[in-house]
C-alpha positions in Angstrom: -30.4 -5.6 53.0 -29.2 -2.2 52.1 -26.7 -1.8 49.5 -23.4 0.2 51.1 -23.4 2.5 48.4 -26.4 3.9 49.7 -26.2 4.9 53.2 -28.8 8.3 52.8 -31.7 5.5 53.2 -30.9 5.0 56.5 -32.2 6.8 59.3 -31.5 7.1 63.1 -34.4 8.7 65.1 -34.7 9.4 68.8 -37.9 10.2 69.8 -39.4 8.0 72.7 -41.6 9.3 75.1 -39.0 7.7 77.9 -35.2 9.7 76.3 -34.3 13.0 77.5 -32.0 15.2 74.7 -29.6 17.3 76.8 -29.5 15.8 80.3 -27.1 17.6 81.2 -29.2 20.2 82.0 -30.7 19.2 84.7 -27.9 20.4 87.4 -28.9 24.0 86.1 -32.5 23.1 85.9 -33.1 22.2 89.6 -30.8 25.3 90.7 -33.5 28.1 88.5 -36.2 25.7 90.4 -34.6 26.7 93.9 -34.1 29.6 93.2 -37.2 30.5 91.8 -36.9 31.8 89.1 -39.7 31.7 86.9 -41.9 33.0 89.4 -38.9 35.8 89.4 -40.0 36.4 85.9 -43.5 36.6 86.4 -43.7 38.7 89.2 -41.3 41.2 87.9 -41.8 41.6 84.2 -44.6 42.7 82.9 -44.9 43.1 79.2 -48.4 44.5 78.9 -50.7 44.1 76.3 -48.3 43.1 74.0 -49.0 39.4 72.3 -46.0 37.5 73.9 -47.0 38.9 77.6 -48.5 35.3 78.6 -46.6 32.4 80.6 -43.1 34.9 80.9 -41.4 32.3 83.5 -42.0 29.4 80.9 -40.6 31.6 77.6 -37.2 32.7 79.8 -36.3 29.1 81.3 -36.9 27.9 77.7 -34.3 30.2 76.5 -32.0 29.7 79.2 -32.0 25.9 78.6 -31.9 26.1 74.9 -28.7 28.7 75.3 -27.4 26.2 77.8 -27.5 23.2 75.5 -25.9 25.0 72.7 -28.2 26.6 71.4 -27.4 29.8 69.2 -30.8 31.1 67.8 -34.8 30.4 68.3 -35.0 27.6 66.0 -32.6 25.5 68.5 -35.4 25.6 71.3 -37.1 23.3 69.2 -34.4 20.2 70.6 -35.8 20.9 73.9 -39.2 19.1 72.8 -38.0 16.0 72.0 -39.0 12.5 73.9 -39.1 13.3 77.7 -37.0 16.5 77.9 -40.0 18.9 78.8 -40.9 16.7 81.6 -37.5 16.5 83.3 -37.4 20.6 82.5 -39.9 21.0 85.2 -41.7 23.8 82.8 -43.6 24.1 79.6 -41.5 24.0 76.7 -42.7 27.0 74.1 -42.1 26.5 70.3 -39.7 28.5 68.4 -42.5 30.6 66.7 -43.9 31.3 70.4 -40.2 32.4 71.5 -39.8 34.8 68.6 -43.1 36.8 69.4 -41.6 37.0 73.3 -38.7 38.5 72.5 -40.1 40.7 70.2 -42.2 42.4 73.0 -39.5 43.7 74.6 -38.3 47.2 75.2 -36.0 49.2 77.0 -38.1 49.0 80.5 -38.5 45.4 79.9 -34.8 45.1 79.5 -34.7 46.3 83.0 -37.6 44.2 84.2 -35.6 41.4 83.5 -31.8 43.1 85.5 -34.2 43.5 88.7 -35.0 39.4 87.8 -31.2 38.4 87.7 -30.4 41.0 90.6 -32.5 39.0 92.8 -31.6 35.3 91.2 -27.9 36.6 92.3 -29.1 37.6 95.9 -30.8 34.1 96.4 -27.9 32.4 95.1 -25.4 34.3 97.3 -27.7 33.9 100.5 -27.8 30.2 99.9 -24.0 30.1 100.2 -22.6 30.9 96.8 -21.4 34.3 97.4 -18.6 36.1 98.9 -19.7 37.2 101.8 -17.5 38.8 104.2 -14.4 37.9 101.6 -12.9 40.8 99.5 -14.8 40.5 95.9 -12.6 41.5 93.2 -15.1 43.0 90.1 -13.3 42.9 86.2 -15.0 45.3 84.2 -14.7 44.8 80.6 -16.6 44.9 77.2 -16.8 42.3 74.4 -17.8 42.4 70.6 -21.0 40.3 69.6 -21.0 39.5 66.2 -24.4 39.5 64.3 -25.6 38.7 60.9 -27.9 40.3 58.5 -28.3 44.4 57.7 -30.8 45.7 59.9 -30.7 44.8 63.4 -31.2 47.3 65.4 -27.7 48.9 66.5 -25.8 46.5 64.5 -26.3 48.0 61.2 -23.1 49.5 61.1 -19.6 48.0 61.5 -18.3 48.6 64.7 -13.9 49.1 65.3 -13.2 45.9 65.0 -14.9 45.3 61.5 -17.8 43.6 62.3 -21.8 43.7 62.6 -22.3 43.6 66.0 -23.2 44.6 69.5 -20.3 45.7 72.0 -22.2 44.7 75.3 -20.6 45.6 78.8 -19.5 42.8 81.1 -19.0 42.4 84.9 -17.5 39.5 86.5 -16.0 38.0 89.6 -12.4 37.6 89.5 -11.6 33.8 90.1 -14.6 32.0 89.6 -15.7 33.6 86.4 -19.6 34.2 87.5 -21.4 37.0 85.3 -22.4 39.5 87.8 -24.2 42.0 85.6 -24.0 42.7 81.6 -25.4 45.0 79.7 -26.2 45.4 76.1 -24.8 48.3 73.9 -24.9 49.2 70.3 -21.7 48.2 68.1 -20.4 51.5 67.6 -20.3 52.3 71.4 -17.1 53.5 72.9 -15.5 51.0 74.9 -16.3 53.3 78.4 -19.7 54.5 77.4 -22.0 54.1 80.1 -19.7 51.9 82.2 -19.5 54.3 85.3 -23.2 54.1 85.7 -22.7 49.9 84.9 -20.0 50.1 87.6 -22.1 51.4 90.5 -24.9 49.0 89.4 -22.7 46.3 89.7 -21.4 47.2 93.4 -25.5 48.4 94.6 -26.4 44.0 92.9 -23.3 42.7 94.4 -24.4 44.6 98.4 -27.7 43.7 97.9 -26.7 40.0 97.0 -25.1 40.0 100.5 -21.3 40.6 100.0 -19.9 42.6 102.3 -16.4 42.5 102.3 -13.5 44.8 100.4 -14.2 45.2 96.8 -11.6 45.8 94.0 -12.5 46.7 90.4 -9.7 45.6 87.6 -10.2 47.2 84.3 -7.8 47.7 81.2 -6.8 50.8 79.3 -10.6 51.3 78.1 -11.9 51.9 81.4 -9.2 54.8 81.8 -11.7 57.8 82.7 -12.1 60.0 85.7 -15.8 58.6 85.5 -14.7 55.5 86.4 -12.4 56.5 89.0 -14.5 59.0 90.8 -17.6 56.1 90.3 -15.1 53.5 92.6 -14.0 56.2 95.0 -18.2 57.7 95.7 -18.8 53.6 96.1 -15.6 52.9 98.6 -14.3 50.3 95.9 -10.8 49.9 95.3 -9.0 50.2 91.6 -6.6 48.9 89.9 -7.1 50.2 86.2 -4.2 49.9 83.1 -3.0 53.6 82.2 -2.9 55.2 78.8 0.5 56.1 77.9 0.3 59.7 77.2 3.6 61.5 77.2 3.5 62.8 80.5 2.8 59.0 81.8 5.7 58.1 79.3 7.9 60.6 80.4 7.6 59.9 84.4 7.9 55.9 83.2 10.8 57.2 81.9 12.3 59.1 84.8 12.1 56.1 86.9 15.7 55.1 88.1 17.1 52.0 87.2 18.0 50.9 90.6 14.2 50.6 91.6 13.3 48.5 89.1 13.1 44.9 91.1 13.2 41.5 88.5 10.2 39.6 88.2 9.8 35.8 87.0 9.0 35.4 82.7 9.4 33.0 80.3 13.0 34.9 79.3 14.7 35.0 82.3 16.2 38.1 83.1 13.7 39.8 81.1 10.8 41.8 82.9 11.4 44.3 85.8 8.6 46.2 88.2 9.0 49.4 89.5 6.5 52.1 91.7 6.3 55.7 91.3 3.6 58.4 92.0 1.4 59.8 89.5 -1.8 62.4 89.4 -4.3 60.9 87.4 -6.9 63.4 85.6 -5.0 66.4 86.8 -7.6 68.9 85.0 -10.5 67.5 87.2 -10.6 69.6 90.8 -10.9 66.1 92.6 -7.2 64.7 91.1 -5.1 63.5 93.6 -2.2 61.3 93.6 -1.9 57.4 93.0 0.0 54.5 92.9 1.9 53.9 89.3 3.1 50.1 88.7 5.1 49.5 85.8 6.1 46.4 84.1 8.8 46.6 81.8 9.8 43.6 79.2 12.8 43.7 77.4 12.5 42.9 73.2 11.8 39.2 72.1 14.8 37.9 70.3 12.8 37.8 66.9 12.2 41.9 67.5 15.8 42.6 68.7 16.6 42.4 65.2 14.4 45.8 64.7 15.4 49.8 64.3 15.5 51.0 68.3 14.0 48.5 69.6 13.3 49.2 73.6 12.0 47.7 76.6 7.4 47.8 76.2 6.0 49.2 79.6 2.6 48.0 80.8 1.4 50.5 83.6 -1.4 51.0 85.9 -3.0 53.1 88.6 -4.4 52.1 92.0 -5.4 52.9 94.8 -4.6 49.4 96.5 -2.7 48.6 99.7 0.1 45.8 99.2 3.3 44.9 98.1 4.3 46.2 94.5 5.2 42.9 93.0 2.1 41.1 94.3 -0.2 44.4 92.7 1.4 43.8 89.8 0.8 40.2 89.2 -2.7 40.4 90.8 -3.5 43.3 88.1 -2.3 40.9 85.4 -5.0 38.3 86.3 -7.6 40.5 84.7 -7.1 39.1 81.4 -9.0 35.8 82.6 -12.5 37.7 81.6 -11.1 37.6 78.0 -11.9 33.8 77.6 -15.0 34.3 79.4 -16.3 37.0 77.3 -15.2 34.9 74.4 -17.5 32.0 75.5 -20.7 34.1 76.0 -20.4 35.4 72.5 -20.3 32.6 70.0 -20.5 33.1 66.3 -24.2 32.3 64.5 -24.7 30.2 61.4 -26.0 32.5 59.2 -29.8 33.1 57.6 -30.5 31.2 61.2 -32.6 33.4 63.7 -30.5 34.0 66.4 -31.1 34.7 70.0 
């Protein structure tokens, strides 16, 4: 009998031939089997002559399944070969070791081997009833910091604005149901709108091709505030709805609005938070400015800041080119913080000296 005092002598192990670690995983299993996507991986990327160029479908559904059972870094795949997981995965199961010299065959036309392998998971999904279809589509664009550890990964070496080692991928995703429509990575220092234009109208050809062809609407905060990104929407016949920069010409015309047109809107103090419409000529400089839509929000001072110097109402403005009712614009535009939490949840911390993903 074992003494209580000394509960590091016992030992729990799991490892029959019969258990399967993770079971969750097969619901998103059998949906890559349908859709097919190893052989998406096989047919499509092609790594050359470097070593980890063999058995590419097996490598990436590894990954996918070690990421979806919490995994954070290579070492994790490693849970995926315990008892009788890699028979209910449906594909060979590669060591850690195996995974590491995969990933580190990959360059920048690789990368996009692999986009042309999501772009067509995404069409197969959506043509086996998971898209939009015909429904409008609304698209928030946003971007996300990716924390890393260690001093020389490649475009994380220095610390990026908000103070950490990391990566400052761009992200796409479809307003209400949260799905990832197209990311792509970007080194830490990168401005928030670098390269996002070009992301944008890759995002709208993926989300055609998938088979949606109703309205689409892009939502983006202050970031995305370019002429790039304007003039990408208007060339692809998508709808904005974009946060302004307060400069102080947008200040002064927020300003100028009169106080009758401001029009109450529910909050948590009542009384509290007005909308009003005006006019407004984005990017005036660039020959193809013309005028838009300017909601404004206005919130009166918390009671904890009415205590401060001059304290004034905060304004929270945005252009569009949307048809609708001012109020509804306005609350719809708001809803573009949801990608914040789902940003969050595709970009967990590491443990570090682990090696991550």
């Amino acid at each position: 009998m074992l003494s209580r005092n000394d509960p590091d002598r016992i030992k729990i192990a799991f490892d029959d031939h019969r258990l399967v670690a993770n079971a969750g995983l097969l619901l998103p299993v059998t949906l890559a089997h349908h859709l097919g996507l190893g052989q998406l991986v096989d047919h499509h990327v092609d790594l050359g002559d470097a070593p980890g160029r063999a058995n590419g479908g097996d490598k990436l559904l590894t990954l996918v399944a070690s990421a979806l059972a919490g995994g954070d870094c290579i070492d994790d795949a490693d849970a995926l070969r315990a008892g009788g997981t890699e028979q209910a995965l449906g594909c060979t199961v590669k060591a850690p070791s195996t995974l590491g010299t995969f990933l580190r065959s990959f360059r920048w036309g690789h990368v996009r081997q692999l986009d042309r392998v999501s772009r067509e998971s995404l069409a197969r999904a959506w043509a086996a009833g998971a898209g939009p279809g015909d429904d409008p589509l609304t698209i928030d664009l946003d971007s996300t910091v990716c924390e890393t550890y260690g001093l020389a990964k490649e475009g994380a070496q220095r610390h990026n604005y908000a103070g950490q080692r990391g990566y400052h991928p761009l992200l796409a995703v479809a307003a209400g149901t949260g799905e990832v429509l197209m990311a792509r990575l970007r080194k830490g220092r990168a401005n928030t709108a670098r390269g996002a234009a070009h992301f944008l109208r890759e995002t709208v050809s993926r989300v055609r091709h998938a088979g949606a062809t109703g309205p689409l609407t892009m939502r983006a905060d202050s970031g995305f505030y370019t002429h790039d990104i304007v003039a990408a929407c208007r060339k692809a016949k998508v709808r904005f709805s974009i946060t302004a920069r307060q400069h102080p010409n947008v200040r002064s015309i927020i300003e100028a609005i009169p106080e009758a047109e401001w029009t109450p809107i529910p909050y948590w103090m009542e009384g509290a938070a007005d909308v009003a419409e005006t006019t407004y000529v984005p990017f005036q400089h660039e020959p193809d400015a013309v005028a838009v839509r300017l909601i404004v929000r206005r919130v009166q001072p918390t009671p904890g800041s009415q205590l401060a110097l001059l304290a004034g109402y905060s304004y929270h403005a945005f252009i569009t080119d949307r048809d609708g009712d001012t109020l509804d614009l306005e609350a719809d535009h708001r809803r573009h913080a949801e990608i914040v939490v789902k940003r969050q949840e595709l970009c967990t911390s590491n443990p570090k000296n682990r090696r991550e993903l």
